[in-house]
Backbone and ligand atoms as CSV (ligand in chain L), in Angstrom:
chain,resi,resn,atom,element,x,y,z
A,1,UNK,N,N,168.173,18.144,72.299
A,1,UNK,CA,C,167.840,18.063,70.876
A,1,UNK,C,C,168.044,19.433,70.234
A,2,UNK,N,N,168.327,19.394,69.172
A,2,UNK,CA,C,168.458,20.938,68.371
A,2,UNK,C,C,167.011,21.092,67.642
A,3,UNK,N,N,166.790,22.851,67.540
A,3,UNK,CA,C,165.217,22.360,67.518
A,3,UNK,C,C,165.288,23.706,65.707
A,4,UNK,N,N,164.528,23.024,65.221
A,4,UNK,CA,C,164.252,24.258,64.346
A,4,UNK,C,C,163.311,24.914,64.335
A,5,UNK,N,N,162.405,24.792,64.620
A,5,UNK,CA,C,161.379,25.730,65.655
A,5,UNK,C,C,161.440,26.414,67.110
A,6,UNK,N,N,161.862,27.643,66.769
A,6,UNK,CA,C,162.603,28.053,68.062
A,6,UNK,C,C,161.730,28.685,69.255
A,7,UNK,N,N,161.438,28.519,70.314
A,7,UNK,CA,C,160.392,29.489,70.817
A,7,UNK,C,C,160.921,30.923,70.722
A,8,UNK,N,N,159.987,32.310,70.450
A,8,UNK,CA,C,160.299,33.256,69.985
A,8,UNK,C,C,161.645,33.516,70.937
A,9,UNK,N,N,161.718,33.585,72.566
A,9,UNK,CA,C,162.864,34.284,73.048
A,9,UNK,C,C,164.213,33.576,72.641
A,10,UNK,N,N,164.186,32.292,72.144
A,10,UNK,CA,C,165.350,31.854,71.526
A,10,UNK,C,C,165.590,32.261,70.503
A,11,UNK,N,N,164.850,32.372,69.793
A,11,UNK,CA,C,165.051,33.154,68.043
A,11,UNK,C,C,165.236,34.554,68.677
A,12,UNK,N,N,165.225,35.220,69.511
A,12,UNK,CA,C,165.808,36.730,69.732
A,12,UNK,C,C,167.658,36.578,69.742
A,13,UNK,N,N,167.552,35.418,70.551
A,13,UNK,CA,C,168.661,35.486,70.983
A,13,UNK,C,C,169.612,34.675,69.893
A,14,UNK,N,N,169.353,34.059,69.194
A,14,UNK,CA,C,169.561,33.155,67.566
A,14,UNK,C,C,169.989,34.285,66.502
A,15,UNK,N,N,168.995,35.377,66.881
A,15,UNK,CA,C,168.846,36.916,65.697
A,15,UNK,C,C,169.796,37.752,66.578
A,16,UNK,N,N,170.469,38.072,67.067
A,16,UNK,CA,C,171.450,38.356,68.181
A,16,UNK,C,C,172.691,38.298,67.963
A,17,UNK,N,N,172.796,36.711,68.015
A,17,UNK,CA,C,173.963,36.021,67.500
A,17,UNK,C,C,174.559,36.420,65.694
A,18,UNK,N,N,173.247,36.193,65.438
A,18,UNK,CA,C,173.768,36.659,63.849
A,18,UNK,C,C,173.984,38.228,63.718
A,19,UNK,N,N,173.528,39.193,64.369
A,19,UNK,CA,C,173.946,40.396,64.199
A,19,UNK,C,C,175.438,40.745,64.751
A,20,UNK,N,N,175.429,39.697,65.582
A,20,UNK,CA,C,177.359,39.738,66.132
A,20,UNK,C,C,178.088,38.719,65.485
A,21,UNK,N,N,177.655,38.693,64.251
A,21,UNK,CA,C,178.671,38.123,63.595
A,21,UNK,C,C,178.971,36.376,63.902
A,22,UNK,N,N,178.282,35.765,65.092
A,22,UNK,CA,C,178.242,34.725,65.829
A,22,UNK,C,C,177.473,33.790,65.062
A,23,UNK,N,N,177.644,31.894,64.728
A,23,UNK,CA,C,177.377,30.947,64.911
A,23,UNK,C,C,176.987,30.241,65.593
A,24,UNK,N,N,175.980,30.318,66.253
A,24,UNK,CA,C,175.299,29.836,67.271
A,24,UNK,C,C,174.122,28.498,66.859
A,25,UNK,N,N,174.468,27.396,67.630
A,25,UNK,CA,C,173.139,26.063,67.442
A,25,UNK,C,C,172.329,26.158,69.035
A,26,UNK,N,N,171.614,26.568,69.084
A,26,UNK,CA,C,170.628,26.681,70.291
A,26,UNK,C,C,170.028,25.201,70.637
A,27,UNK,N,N,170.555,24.745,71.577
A,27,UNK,CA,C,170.108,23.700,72.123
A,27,UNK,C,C,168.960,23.627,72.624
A,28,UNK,N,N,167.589,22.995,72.276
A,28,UNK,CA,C,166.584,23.242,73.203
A,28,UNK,C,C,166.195,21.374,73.858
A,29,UNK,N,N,166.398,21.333,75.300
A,29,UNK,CA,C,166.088,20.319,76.039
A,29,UNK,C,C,164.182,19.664,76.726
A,30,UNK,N,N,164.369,19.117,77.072
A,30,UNK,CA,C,163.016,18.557,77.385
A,30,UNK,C,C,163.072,19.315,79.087
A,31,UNK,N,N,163.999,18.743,79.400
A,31,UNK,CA,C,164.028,18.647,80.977
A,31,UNK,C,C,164.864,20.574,80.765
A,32,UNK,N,N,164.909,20.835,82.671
A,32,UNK,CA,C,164.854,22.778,82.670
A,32,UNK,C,C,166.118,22.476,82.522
A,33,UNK,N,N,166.838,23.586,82.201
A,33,UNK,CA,C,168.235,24.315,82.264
A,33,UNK,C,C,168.314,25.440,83.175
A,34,UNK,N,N,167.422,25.475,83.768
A,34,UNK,CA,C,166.974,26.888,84.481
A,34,UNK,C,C,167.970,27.085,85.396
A,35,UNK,N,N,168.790,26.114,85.983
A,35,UNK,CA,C,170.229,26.445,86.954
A,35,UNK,C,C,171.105,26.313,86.372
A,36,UNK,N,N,172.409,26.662,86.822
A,36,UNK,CA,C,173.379,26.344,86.234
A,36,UNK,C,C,174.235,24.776,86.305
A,37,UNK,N,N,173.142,24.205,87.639
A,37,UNK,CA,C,173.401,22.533,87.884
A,37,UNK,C,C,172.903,21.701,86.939
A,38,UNK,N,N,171.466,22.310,86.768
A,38,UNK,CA,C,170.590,21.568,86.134
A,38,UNK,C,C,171.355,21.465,84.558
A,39,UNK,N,N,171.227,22.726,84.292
A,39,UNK,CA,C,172.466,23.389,82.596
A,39,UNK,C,C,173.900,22.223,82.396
A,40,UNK,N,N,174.671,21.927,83.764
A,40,UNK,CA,C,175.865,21.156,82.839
A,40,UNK,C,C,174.969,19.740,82.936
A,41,UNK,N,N,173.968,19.562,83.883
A,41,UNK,CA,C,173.483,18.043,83.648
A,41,UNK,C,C,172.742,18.082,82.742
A,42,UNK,N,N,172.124,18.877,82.134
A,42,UNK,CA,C,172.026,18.686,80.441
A,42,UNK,C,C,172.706,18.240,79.257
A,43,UNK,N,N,173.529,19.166,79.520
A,43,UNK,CA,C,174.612,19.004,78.485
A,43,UNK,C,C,175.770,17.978,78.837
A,44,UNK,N,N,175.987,18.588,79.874
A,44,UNK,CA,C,177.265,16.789,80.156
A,44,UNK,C,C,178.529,17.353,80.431
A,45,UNK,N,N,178.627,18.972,81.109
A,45,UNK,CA,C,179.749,19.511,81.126
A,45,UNK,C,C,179.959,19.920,82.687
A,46,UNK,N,N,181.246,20.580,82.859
A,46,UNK,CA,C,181.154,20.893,84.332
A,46,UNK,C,C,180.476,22.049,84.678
A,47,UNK,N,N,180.203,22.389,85.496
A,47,UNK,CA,C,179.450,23.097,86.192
A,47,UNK,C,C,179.638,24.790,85.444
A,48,UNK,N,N,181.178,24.710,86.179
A,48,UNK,CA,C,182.260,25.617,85.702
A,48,UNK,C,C,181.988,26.198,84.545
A,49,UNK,N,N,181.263,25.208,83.665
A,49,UNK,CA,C,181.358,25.578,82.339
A,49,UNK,C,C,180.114,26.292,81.600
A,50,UNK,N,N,179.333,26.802,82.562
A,50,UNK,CA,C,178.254,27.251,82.342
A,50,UNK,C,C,177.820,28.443,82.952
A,51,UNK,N,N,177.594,29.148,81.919
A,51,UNK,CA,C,177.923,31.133,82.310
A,51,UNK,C,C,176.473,31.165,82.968
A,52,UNK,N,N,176.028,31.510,84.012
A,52,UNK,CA,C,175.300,32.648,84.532
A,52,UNK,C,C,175.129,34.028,84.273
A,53,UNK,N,N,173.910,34.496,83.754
A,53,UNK,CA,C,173.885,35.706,83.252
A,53,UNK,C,C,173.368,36.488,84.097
A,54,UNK,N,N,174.083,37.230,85.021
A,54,UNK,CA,C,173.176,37.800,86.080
A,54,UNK,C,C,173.342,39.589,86.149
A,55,UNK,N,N,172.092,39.668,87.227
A,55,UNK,CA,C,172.233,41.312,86.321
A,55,UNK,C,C,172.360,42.087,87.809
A,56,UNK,N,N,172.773,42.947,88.040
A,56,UNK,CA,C,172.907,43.692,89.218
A,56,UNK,C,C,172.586,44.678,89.062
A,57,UNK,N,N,172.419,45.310,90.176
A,57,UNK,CA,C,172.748,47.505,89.955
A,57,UNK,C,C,173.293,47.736,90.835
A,58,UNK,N,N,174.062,48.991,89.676
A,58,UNK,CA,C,175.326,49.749,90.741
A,58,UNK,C,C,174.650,51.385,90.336
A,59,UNK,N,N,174.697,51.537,91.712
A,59,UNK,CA,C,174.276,52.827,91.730
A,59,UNK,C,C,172.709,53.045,90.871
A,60,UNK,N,N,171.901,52.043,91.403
A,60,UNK,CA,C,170.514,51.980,90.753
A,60,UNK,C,C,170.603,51.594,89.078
A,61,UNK,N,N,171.978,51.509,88.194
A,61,UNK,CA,C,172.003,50.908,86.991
A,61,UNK,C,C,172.242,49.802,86.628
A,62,UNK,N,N,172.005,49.264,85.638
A,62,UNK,CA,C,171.882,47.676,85.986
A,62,UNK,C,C,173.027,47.156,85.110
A,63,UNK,N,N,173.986,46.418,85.773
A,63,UNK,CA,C,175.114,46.029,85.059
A,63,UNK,C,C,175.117,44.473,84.958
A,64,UNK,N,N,175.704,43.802,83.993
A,64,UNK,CA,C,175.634,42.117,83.841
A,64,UNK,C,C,177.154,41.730,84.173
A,65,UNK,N,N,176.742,40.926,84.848
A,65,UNK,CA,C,178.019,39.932,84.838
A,65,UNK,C,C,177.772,38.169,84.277
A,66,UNK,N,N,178.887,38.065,84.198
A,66,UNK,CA,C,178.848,36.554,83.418
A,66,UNK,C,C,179.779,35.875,84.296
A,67,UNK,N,N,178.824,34.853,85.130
A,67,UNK,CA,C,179.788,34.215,86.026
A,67,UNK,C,C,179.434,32.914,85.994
A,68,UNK,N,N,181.117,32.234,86.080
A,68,UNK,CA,C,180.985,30.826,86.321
A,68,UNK,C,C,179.926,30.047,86.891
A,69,UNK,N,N,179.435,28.864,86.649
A,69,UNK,CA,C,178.426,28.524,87.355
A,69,UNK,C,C,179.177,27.484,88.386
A,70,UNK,N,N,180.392,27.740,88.400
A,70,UNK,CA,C,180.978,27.489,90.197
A,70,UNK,C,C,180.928,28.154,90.494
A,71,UNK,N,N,181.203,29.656,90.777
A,71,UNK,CA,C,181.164,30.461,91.119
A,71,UNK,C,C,180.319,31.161,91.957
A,72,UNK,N,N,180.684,31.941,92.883
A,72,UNK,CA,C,179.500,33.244,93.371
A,72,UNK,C,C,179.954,34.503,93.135
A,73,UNK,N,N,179.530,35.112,92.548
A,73,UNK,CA,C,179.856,36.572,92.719
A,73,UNK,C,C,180.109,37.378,93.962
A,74,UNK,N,N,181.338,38.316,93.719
A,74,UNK,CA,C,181.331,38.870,95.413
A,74,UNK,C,C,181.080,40.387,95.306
A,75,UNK,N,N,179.879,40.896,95.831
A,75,UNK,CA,C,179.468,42.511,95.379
A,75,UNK,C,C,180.263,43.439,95.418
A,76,UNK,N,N,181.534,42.771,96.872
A,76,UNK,CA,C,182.379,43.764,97.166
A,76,UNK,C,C,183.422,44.119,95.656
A,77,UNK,N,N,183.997,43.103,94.708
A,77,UNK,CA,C,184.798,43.454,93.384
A,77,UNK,C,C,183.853,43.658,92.765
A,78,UNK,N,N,182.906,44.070,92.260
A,78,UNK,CA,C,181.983,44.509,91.891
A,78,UNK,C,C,182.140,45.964,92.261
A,79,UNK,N,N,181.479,46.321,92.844
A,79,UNK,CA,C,181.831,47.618,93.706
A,79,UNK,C,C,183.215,48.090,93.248
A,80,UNK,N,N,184.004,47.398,93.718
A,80,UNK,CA,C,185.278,48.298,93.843
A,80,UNK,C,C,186.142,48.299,92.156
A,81,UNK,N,N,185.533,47.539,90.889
A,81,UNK,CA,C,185.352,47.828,89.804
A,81,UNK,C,C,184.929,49.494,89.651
A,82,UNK,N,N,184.028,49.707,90.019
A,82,UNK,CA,C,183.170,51.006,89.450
A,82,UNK,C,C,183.083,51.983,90.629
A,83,UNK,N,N,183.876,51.714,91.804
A,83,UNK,CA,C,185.097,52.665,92.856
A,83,UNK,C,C,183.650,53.011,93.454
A,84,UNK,N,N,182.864,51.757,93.685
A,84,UNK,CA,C,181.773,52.848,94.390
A,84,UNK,C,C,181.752,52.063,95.756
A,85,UNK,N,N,180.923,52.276,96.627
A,85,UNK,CA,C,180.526,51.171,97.999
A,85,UNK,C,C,179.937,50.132,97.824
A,86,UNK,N,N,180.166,48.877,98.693
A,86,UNK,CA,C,179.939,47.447,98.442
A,86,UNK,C,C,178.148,47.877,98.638
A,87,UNK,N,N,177.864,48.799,98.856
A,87,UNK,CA,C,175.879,48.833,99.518
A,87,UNK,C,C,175.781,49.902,98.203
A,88,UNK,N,N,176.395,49.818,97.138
A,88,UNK,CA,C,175.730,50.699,95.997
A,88,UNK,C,C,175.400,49.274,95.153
A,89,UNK,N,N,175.820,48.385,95.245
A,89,UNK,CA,C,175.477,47.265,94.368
A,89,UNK,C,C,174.531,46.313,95.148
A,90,UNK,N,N,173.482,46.233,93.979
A,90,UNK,CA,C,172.295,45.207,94.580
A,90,UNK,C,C,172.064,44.134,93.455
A,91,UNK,N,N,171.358,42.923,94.125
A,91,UNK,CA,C,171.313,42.161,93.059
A,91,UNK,C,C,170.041,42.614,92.038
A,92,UNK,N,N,169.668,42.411,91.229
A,92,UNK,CA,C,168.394,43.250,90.702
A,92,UNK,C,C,167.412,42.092,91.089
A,93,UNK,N,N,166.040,43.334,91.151
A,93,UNK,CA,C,164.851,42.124,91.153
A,93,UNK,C,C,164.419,41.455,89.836
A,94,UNK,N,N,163.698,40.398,89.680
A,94,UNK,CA,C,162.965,39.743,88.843
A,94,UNK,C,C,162.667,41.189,87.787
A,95,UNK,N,N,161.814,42.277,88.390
A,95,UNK,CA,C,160.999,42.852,87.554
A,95,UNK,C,C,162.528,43.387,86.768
A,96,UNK,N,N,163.385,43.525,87.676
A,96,UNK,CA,C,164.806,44.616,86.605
A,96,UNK,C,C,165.742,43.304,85.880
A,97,UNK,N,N,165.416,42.805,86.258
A,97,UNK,CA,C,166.077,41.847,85.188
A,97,UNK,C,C,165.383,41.298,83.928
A,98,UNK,N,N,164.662,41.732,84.142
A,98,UNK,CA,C,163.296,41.417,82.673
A,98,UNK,C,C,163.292,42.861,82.015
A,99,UNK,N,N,163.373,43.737,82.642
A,99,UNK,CA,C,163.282,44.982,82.229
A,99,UNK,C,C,164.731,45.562,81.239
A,100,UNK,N,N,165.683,45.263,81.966
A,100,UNK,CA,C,166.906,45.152,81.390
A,100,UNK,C,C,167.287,44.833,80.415
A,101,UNK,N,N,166.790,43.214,80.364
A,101,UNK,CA,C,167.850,42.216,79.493
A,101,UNK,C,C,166.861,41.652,78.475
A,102,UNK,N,N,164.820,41.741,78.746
A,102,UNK,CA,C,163.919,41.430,78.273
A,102,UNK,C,C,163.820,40.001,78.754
A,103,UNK,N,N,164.376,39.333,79.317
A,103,UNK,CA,C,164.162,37.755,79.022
A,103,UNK,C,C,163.762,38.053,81.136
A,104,UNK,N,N,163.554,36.787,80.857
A,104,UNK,CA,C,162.996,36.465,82.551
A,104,UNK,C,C,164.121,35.171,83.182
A,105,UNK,N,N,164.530,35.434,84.612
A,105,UNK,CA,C,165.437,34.916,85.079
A,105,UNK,C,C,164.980,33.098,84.869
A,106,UNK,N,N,166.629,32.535,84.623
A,106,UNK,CA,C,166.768,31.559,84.333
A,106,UNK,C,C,166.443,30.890,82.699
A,107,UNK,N,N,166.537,32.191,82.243
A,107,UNK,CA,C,166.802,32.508,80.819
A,107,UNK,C,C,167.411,33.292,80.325
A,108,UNK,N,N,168.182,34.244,81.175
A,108,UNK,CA,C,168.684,35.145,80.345
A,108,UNK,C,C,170.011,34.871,79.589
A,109,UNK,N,N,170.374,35.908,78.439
A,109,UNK,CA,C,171.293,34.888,77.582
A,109,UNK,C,C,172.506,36.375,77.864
A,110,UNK,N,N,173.787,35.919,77.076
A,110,UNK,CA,C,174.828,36.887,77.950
A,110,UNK,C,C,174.677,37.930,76.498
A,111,UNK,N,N,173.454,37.792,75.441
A,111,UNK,CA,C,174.077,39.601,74.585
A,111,UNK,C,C,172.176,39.333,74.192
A,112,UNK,N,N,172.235,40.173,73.115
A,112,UNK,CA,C,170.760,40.627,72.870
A,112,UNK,C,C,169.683,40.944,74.031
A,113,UNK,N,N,170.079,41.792,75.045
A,113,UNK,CA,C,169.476,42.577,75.261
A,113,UNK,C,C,168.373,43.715,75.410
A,114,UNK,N,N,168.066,44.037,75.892
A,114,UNK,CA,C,166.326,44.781,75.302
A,114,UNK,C,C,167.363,46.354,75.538
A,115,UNK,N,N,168.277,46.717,76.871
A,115,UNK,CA,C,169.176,47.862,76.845
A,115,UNK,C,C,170.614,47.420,77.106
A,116,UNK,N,N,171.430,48.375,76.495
A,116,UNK,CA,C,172.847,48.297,76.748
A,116,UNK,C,C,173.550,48.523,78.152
A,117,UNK,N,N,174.019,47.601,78.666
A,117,UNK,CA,C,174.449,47.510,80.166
A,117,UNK,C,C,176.326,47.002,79.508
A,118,UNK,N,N,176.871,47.670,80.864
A,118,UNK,CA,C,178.273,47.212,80.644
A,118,UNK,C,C,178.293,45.909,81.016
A,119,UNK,N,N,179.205,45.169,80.554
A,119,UNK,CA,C,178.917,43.330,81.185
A,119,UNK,C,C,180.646,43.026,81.343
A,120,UNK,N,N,180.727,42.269,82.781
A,120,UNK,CA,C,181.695,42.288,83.101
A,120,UNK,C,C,181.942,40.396,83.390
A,121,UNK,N,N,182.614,39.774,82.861
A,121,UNK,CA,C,182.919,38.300,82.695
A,121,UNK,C,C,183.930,37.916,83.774
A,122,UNK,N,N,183.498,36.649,84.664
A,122,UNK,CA,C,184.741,36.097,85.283
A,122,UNK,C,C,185.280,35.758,84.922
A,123,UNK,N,N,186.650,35.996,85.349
A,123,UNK,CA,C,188.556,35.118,84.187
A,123,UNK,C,C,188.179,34.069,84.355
A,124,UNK,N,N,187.650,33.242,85.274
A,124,UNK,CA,C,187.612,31.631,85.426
A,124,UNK,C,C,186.602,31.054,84.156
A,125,UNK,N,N,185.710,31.985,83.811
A,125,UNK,CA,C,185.284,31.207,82.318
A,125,UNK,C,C,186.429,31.180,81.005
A,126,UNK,N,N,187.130,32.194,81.093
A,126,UNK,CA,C,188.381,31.630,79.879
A,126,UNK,C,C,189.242,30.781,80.365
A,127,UNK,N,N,189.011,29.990,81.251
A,127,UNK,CA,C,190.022,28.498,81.271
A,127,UNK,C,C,189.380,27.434,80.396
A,128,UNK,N,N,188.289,27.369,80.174
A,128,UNK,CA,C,187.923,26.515,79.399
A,128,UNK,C,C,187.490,26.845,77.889
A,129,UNK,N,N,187.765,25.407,77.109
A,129,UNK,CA,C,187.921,25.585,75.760
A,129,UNK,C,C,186.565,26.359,74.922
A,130,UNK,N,N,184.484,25.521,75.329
A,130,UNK,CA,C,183.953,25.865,75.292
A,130,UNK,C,C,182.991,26.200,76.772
A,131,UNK,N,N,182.489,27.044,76.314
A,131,UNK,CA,C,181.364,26.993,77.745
A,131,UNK,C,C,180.015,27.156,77.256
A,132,UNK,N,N,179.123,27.198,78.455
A,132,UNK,CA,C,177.476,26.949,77.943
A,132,UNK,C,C,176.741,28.705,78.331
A,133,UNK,N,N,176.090,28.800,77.185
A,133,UNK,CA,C,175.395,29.731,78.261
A,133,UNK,C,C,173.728,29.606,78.138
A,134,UNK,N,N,172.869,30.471,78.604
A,134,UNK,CA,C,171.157,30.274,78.240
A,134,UNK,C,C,170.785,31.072,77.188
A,135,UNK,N,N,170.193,30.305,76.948
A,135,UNK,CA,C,169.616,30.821,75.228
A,135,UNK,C,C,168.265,31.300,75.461
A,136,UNK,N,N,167.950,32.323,76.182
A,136,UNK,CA,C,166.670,32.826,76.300
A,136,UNK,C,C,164.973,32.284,76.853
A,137,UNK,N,N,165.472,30.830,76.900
A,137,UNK,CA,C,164.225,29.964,78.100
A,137,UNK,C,C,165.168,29.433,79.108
A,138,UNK,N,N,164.263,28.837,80.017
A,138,UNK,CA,C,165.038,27.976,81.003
A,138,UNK,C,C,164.713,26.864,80.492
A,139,UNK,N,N,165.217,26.179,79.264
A,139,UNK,CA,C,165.481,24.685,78.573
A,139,UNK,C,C,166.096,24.944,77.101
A,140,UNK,N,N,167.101,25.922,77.665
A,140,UNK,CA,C,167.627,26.136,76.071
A,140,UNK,C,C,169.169,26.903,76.218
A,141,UNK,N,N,169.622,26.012,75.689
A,141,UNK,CA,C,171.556,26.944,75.574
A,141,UNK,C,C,172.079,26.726,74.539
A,142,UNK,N,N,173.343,27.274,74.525
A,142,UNK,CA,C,174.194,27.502,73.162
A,142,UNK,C,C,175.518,27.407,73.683
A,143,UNK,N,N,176.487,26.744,73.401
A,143,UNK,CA,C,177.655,26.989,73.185
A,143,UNK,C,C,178.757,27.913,72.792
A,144,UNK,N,N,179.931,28.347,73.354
A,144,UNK,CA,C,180.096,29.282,72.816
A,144,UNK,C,C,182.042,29.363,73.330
A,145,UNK,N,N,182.596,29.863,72.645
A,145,UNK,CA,C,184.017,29.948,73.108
A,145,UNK,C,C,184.367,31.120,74.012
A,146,UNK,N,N,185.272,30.898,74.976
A,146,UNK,CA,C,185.160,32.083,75.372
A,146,UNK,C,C,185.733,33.566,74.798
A,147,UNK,N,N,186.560,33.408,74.066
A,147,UNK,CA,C,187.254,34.126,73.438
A,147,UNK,C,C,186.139,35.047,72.348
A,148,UNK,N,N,185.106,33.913,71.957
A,148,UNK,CA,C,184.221,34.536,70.877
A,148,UNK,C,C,182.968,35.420,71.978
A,149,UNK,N,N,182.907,34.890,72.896
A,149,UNK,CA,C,182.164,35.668,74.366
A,149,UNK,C,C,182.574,37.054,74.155
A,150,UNK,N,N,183.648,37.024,74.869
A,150,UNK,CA,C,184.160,38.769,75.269
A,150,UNK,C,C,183.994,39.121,74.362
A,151,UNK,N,N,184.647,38.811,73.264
A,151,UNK,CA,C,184.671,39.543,71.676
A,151,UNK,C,C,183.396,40.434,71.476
A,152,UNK,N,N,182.346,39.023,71.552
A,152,UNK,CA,C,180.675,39.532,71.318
A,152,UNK,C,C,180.304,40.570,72.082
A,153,UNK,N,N,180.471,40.626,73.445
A,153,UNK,CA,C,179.749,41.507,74.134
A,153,UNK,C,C,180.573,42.333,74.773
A,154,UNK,N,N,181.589,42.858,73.974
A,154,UNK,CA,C,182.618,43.598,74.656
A,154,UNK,C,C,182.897,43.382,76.163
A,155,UNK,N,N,182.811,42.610,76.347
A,155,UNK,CA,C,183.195,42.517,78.165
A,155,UNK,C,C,184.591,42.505,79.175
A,156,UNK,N,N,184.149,42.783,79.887
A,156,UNK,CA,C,185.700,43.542,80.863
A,156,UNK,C,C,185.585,42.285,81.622
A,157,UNK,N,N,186.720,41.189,81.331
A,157,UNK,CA,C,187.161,40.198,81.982
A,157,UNK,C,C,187.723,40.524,83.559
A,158,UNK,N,N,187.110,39.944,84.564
A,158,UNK,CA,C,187.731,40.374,85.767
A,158,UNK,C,C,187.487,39.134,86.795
A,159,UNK,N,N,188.106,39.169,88.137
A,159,UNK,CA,C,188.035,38.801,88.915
A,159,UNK,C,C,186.888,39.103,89.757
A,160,UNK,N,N,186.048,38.295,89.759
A,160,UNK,CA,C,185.023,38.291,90.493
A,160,UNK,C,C,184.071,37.178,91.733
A,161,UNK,N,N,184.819,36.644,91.579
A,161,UNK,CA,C,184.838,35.126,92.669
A,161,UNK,C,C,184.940,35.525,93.815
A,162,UNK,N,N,183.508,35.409,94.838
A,162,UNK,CA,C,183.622,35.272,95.946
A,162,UNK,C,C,184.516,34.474,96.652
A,163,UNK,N,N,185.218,34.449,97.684
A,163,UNK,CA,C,186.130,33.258,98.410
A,163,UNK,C,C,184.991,32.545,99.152
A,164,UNK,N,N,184.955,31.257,98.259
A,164,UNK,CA,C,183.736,30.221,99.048
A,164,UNK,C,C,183.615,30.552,100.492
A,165,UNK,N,N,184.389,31.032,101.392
A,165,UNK,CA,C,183.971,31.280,102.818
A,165,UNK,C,C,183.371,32.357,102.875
A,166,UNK,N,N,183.311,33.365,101.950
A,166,UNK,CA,C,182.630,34.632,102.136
A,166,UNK,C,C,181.085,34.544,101.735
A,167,UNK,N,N,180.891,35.491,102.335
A,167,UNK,CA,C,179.401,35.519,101.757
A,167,UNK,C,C,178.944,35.985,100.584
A,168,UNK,N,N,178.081,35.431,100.034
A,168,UNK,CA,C,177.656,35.291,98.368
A,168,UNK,C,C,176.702,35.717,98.233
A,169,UNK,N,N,176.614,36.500,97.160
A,169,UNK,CA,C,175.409,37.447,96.439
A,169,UNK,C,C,174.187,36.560,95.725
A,170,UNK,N,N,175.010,35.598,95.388
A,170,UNK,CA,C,173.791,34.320,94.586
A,170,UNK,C,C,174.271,33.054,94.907
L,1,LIG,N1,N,169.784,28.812,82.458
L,1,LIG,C1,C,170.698,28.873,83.581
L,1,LIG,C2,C,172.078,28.427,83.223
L,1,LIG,S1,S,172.748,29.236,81.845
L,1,LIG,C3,C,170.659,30.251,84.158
L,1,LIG,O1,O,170.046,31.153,83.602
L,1,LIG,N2,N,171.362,30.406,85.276
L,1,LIG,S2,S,171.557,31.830,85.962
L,1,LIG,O2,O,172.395,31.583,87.111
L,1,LIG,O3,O,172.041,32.793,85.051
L,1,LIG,O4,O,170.141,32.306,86.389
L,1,LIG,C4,C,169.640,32.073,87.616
L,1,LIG,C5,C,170.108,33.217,88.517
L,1,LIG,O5,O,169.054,34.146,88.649
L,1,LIG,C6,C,170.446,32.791,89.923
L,1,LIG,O6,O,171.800,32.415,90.044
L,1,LIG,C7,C,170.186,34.021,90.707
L,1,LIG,O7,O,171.343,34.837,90.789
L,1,LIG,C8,C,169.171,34.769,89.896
L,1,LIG,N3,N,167.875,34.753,90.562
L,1,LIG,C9,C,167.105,33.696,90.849
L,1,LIG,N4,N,165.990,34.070,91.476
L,1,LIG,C10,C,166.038,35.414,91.599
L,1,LIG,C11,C,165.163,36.413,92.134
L,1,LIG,N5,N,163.996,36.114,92.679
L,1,LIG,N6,N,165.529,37.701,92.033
L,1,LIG,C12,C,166.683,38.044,91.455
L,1,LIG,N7,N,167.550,37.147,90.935
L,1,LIG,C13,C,167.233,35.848,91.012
């Protein structure tokens, strides 16, 4: 349902959107969005099509990536992005991902931010026309193109896909 009463962390991320120039309808659901499984069986899309906002640190700083929700992230391109060792990148805890981004995992949304982190997007989300991402609860998303994505959050499109046989960070 689209809600016009937003709970406040959606209206951050609603007030966000409008400072980037963005059109955003924040979807808010009954049932969680809190995965990225749960997220396309909300909405009715593929999996694929639903950004994960996840936050890491490299070298103890906390960087975002935006990854497919087929996807796993692989620490090692990560790492070798920012030329450092695959054991300088960690996934962040709960407390640094709240600390970071302000929102609490399985809400976090891919811009409005509490600090500025570089954010780095998998190419496999620009194959598709729209994709989903979280709108600041875990029962709430927004739509969004990808093209209008990078744009928004300046992000460094890359290869970041674990090879399903490898081992995965999330
Ligand atoms: N609302 C959905 C779809 S948009 C969502 O936020 N998905 S998510 O993938 O971006 O957020 C869940 C992610 O949080 C998991 O993939 C996982 O990488 C991370 N996560 C879950 N539990 C923890 C934890 N205890 N510590 C650190 N990260 C965690």
């Amino acid at each position: 349902m689209t809600d016009g009463n937003l709970h406040p962390s959606a209206q951050r991320v609603a007030d966000a959107a409008t400072k980037l120039g963005l059109t955003i309808n924040i979807v808010t659901f009954e049932h969680s969005t809190r995965t990225a499984v749960e997220a396309a069986q909300a909405v009715g899309c593929d999996v694929g099509q639903i950004v994960k906002s996840l936050v890491f640190t490299v070298k103890d700083e906390p960087v975002i990536a935006l990854v497919s929700g087929a996807n796993q992230l692989d620490t090692r391109k990560l790492a070798a992005l920012f030329g450092v060792g695959r054991k300088q990148v960690e996934r962040a805890t709960a407390e640094t991902v709240r600390s970071a981004t302000g929102f609490a995992i399985g809400g976090v949304p891919p811009f409005g931010h509490a600090t500025s982190t570089s954010i780095y997007i998998d190419k496999d989300l620009t194959q598709y026309d729209v994709i989903w991402a979280a709108a600041g609860t875990p029962n709430a998303v927004f739509a969004i193109t990808p093209t209008a994505l990078v744009r928004a959050v300046s992000g460094h499109v890359s290869d970041l896909k674990a090879d399903p046989a490898a081992k995965a960070a999330n």
